[in-house]
C-alpha positions as CSV (number, residue, x, y, z in Angstrom):
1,X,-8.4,-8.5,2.5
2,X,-6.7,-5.4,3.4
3,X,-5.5,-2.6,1.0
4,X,-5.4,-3.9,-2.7
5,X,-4.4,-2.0,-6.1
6,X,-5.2,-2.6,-9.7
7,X,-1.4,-3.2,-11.4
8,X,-2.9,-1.6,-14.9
9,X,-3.1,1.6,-13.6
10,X,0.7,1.8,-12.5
11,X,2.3,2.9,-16.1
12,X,5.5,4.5,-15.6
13,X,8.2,3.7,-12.4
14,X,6.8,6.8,-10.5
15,X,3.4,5.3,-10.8
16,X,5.1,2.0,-8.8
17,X,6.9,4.9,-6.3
18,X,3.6,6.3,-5.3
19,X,1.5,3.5,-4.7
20,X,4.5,2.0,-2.7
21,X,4.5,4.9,-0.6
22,X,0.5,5.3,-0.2
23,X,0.6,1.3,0.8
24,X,3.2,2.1,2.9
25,X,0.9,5.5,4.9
26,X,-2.0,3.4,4.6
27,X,-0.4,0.1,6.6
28,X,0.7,2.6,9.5
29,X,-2.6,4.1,9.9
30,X,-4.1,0.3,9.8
31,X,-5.8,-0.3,13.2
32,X,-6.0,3.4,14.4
33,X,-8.8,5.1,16.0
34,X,-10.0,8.3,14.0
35,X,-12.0,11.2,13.9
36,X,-13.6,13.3,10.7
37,X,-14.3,16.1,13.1
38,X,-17.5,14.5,14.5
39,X,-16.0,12.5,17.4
40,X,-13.6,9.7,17.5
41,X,-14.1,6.2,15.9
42,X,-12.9,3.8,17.4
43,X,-11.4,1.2,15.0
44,X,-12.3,-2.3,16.6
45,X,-10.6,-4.4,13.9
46,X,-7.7,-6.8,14.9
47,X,-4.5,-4.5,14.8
48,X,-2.3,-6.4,12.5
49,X,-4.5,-8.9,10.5
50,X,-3.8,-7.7,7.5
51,X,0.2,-7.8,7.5
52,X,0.9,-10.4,5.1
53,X,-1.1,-8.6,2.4
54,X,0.4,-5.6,2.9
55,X,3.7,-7.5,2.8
56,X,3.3,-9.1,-0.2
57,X,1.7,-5.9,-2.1
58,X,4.9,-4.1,-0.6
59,X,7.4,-6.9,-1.8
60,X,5.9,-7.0,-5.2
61,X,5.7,-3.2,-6.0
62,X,9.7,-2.9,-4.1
63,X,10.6,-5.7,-6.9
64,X,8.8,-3.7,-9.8
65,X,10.7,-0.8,-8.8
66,X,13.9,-2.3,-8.3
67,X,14.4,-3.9,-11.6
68,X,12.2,-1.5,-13.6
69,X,14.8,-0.5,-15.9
70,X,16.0,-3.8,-17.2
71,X,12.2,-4.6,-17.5
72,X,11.6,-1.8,-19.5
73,X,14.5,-1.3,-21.7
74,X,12.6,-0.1,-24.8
């Protein structure tokens, strides 16, 4: 399974905001060849496998976000 989070660490509504956005950086550098300085490494993986995951990890934190405050009125 691709990129995965653990929802008990997410406490306040900027908690949700960042781990959408690093989900988000992570997805576009899915599949991408990279280099630590050493060389290049190539990334043979299947470009792409991994969509729906990110998709529904993406779809669920957007939710959270969007209707944080009437979740968490008090």
């Amino acid at each position: 399974m691709g990129y995965t989070y653990n929802e008990k660490e997410l406490v306040t509504k900027e908690d949700y905001i960042l781990k959408l956005a690093e989900i988000k950086a992570y997805r576009e550098l899915d599949g991408q060849d990279f280099d630590f300085g050493t060389g290049i490494i190539i990334n043979d993986m299947s470009f792409g496998s991994e969509d729906a995951y990110y998709e529904m990890d993406l779809q669920s934190l957007e939710e959270a976000i969007e209707y944080w405050d009437e979740n968490n009125e008090n």
